[in-house]
C-alpha positions as CSV (number, residue, x, y, z in Angstrom):
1,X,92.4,89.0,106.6
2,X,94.8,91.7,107.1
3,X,94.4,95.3,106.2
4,X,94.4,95.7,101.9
5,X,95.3,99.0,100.7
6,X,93.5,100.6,98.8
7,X,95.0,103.9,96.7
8,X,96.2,103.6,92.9
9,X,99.6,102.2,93.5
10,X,98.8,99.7,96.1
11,X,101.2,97.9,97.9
12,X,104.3,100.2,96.7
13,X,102.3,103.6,97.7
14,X,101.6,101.6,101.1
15,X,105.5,100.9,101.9
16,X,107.0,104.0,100.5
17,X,108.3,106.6,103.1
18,X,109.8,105.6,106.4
19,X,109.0,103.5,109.3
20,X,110.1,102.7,112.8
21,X,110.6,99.3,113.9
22,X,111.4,96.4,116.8
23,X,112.6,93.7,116.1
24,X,112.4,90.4,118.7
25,X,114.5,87.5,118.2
26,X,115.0,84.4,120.1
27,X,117.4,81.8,119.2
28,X,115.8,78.9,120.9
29,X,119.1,76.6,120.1
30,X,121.1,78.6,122.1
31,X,118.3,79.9,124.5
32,X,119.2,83.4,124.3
33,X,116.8,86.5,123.2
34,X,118.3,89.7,121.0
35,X,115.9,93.0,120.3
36,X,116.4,95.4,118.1
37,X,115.2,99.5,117.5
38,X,115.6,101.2,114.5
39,X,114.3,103.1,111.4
40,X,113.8,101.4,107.7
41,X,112.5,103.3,104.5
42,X,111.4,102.9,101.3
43,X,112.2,105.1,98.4
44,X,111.8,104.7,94.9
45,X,109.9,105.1,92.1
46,X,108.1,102.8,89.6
47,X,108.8,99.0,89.6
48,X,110.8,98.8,92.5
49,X,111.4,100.3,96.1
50,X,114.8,100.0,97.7
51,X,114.2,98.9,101.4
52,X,117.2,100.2,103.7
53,X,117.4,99.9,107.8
54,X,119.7,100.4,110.4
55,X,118.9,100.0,114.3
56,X,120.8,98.9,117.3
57,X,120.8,95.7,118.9
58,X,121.3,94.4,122.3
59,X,122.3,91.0,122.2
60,X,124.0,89.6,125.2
61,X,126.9,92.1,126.0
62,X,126.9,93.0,122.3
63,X,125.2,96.4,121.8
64,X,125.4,98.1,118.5
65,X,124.5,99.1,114.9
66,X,122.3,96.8,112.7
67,X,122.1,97.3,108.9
68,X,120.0,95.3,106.3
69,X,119.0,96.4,102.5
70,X,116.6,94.5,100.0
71,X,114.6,95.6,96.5
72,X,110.8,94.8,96.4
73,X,110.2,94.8,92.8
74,X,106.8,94.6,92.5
75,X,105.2,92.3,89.9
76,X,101.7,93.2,90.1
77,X,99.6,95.9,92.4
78,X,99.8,93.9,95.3
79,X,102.8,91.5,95.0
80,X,106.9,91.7,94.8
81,X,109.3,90.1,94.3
82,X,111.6,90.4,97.4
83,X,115.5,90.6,96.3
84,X,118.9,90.9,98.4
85,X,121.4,93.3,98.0
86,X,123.1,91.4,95.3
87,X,119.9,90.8,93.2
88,X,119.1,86.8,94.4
89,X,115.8,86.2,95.2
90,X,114.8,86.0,98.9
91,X,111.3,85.3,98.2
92,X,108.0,86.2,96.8
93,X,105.2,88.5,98.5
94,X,101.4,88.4,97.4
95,X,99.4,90.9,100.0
96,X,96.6,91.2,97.8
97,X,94.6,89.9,100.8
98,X,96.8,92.0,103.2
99,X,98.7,89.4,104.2
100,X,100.8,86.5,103.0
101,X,102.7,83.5,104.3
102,X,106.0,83.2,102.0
103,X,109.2,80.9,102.4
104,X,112.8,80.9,101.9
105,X,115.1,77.7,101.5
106,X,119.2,78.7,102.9
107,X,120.1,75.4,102.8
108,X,120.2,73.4,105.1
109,X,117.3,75.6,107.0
110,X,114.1,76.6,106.1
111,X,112.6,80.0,106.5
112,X,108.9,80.6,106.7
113,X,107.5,83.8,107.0
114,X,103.9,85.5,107.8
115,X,103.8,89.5,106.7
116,X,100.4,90.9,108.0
117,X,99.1,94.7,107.3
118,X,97.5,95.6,109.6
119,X,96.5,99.0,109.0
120,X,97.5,102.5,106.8
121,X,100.5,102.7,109.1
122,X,101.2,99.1,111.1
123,X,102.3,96.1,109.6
124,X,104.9,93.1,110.7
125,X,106.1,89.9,109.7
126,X,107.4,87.1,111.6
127,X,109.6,84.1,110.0
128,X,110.0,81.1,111.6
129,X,113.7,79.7,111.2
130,X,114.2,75.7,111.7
131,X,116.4,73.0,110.4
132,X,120.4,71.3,111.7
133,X,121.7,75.2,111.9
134,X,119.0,77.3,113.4
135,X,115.9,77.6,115.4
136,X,114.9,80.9,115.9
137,X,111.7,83.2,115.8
138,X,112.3,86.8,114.5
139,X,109.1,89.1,114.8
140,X,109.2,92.9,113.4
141,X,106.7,95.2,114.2
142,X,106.6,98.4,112.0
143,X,104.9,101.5,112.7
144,X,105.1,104.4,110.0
145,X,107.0,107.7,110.8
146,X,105.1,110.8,110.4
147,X,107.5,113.8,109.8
């Protein structure tokens, strides 16, 4: 069981604000490794938080700036649903037991994914990325920023 928290707004007060992260990825098809450093936050109000992160990545002789942007629009106190940039659903996230195994279907590959709080300021979530196209691991780590 992962860490469940526990003021008024649950899971939305838990995100909100910003966070460091790494990011690990291994791309077993081709047998090559990428990391990545960066900073995400979480702002908003309400119903939904509007996730935005930028890092850099060394992959191979590439070296340079990551972005990536999704909407948690939470459903309940403790679950979301998880939205790209354009408003299609990536997947669903229930944490009410502070973590949460949750899948993705980009045909022809399957994403599976395992988020996992792990206290009031670490949590991560690893997916799992198999079928003809891709076999990779990608494993984030996040750490909240105090300012």
């Amino acid at each position: 069981m992962g860490y469940i928290p526990e003021q008024e707004d649950a899971l939305a007060g838990y995100f909100v604000g910003a966070w460091c992260f790494v990011r690990e990825i291994t791309d077993r098809k081709a047998g090559e490794k990428a990391r990545v450093e960066g900073s995400a936050t979480f702002s908003g109000e309400g119903q939904a938080l509007a996730y935005a992160e930028t890092g850099v990545m060394d992959f191979g002789h590439y070296h340079g700036e990551v972005t990536q942007n999704y909407v948690y629009q939470f459903t309940d106190l403790f679950a979301a649903n998880v939205l790209f940039r354009d408003q299609r659903l990536f997947h669903q996230l229930n944490l009410k037991t502070g973590q949460d195994t949750v899948a993705h279907w980009c045909k022809p590959d399957q994403y599976t994914g395992h988020y996992l709080l792990q206290d009031q300021a670490k949590w991560r979530v690893s997916w799992e990325i198999s079928g003809p196209r891709k076999n990779s691991v990608i494993s984030t780590s996040y750490c909240r920023l105090v300012c």
